[in-house]
C-alpha positions, -999 to +999 in steps of 0.1 A: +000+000+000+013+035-011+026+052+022+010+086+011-024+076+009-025+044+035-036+075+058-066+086+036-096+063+056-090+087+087-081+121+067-116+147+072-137+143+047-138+175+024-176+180+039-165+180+073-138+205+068-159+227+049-177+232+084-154+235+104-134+260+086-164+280+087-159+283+128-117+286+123-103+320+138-094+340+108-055+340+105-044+373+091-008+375+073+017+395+092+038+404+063+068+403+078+084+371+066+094+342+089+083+305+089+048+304+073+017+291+084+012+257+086-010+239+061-047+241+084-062+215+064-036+193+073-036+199+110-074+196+107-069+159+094-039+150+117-064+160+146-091+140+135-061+107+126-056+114+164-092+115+173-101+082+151-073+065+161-062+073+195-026+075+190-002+102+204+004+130+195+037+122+180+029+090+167+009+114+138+022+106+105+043+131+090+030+133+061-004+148+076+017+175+102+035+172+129+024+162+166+034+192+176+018+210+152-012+195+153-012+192+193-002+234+196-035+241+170-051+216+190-048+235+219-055+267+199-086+258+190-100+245+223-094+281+238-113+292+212-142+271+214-139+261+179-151+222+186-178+234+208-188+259+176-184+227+155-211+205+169-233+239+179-233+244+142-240+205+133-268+204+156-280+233+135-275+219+100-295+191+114-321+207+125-326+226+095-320+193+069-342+166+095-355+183+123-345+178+158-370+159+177-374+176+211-407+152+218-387+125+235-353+130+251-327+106+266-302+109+295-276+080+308-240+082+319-209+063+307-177+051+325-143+054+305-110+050+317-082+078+325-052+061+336-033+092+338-059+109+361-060+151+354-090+171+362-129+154+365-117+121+372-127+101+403-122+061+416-142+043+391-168+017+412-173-005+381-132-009+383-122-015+411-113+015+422-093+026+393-091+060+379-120+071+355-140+094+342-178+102+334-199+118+308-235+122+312-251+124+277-283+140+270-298+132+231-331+138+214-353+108+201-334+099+170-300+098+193-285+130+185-264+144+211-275+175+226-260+177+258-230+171+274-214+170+313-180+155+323-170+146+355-153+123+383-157+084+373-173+082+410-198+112+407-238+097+405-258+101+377-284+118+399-256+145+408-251+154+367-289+157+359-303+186+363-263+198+349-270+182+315-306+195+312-290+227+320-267+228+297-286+215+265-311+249+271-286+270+277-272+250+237-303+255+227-333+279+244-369+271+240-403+278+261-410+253+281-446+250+269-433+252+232-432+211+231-449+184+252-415+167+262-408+135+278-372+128+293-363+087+296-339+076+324-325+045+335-336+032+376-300+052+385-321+083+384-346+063+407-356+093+430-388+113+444-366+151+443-355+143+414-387+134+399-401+162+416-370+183+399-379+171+365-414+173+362-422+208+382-383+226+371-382+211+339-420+203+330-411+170+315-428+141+318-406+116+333-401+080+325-376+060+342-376+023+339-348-003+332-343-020+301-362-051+308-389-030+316-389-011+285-388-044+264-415-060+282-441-023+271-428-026+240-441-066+235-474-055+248-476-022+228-467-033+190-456-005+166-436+016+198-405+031+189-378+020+221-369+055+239-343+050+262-320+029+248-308+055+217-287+072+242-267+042+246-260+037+210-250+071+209-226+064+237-213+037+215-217+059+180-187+084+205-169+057+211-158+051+178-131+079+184-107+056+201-094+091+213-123+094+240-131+055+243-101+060+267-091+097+287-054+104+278-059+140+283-046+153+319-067+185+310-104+180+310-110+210+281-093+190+263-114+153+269-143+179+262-134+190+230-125+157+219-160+148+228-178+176+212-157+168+178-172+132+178-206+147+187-204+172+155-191+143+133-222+118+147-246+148+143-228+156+103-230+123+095-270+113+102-281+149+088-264+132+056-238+161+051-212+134+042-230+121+017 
């Protein structure tokens, strides 16, 4: 296999970095001489090699750009927001090519280790004891991700709630009266406050059940779309970025923008951007 192109699976796609070049800080030319600029396409795809692949940062081939390069931009753009800007604007390209189904949303939290430990990590109890992080994952009924919270591997679900409902209307503001929504939890969000929380903060209607439970309405209801379990393929749908399926990243801007990169590409990809 040619060497220059064995790379070309997990380049960006030309779609995907016609987005995101849309949100890039606008580099202006000094005039003055000196190295130039590198080539921002090619940091963009030896970001997104690192993302897909979950290699280090120095482990980037060459011929894409160097770590260093890519890691600095990297680091760049996360003080800029540009990956938060990203998926803002995929959940709006969505929205505007599908529609973004606010009738049913879905909340669950995922485990994922961070063996060098950094900021929002915690003991993970699934691991016995070991270092971890978690991200609570709120998405509307077709599984798009809308919402996003990151914290300590030993933090409740319960604890990141009524964070992640924040957070998804401070993404995206709406009345509360303007839909009749319904929020599905797991029994980890088993609780009367909570409940209380949800359905006289929030106005949602509130379904929490496990997944046996859902199985067994859905054998005695034919023709009824499942509703909680979209958020865990969209846990797995993330984890495809073998960058966040494990937390390298001491710094937890970092972890988060990594996040929000596999959220815009998920979001891209079912608005059928790519094709």
């Amino acid at each position: 296999m040619d060497g220059a192109t064995s790379f070309d699976h997990f380049r960006m796609s030309d779609e995907l970095w016609e987005q995101m070049n849309a949100v890039l800080p606008i580099y202006e030319d000094c005039g003055k001489g000196g190295r130039p600029r590198a080539n921002l396409r090619g940091v963009a795809d030896a970001i997104f090699y690192r993302m897909r692949t979950g290699c280090q940062w120095k482990a980037i081939p060459r011929c894409l750009a160097a770590g260093s390069t890519a890691h600095a931009y990297f680091q760049e753009w996360v003080g800029f927001g540009v990956f938060d800007d990203l998926w803002q604007l995929a959940l709006e390209v969505y929205d505007e090519l599908v529609g973004l189904d606010w009738t049913w949303q879905s909340v669950d939290g995922a485990m994922t280790k961070a063996p060098l430990g950094g900021d929002a990590t915690g003991k993970n109890p699934t691991d016995r004891g070991k270092l971890g992080t978690k991200r609570s994952l709120m998405t509307e009924a077709a599984g798009i991700p809308i919402s996003l919270i990151v914290d300590g591997a030993n933090t409740h679900d319960i604890k990141l709630l009524q964070e992640t409902i924040e957070h998804c209307l401070v993404r995206w503001p709406r009345e509360h009266n303007e839909f009749d929504e319904h929020i599905c939890l797991d029994k980890g969000y088993q609780s009367a406050s909570m409940h209380t929380l949800i359905e006289s903060v929030y106005h949602y209607t509130a379904h929490v059940r496990s997944r046996a439970e859902e199985k067994r309405e859905l054998k005695r209801q034919r023709g009824e779309r499942p509703r909680r379990w979209v958020v865990e393929r969209t846990h797995s749908w993330l984890n495809r970025f073998r960058a966040v399926l494990v937390r390298w990243e001491k710094k937890i801007d970092n972890h988060v923008a990594a996040l929000q990169l596999a959220c815009a590409y998920f979001t891209f990809s079912r608005a059928g951007v790519f094709g």
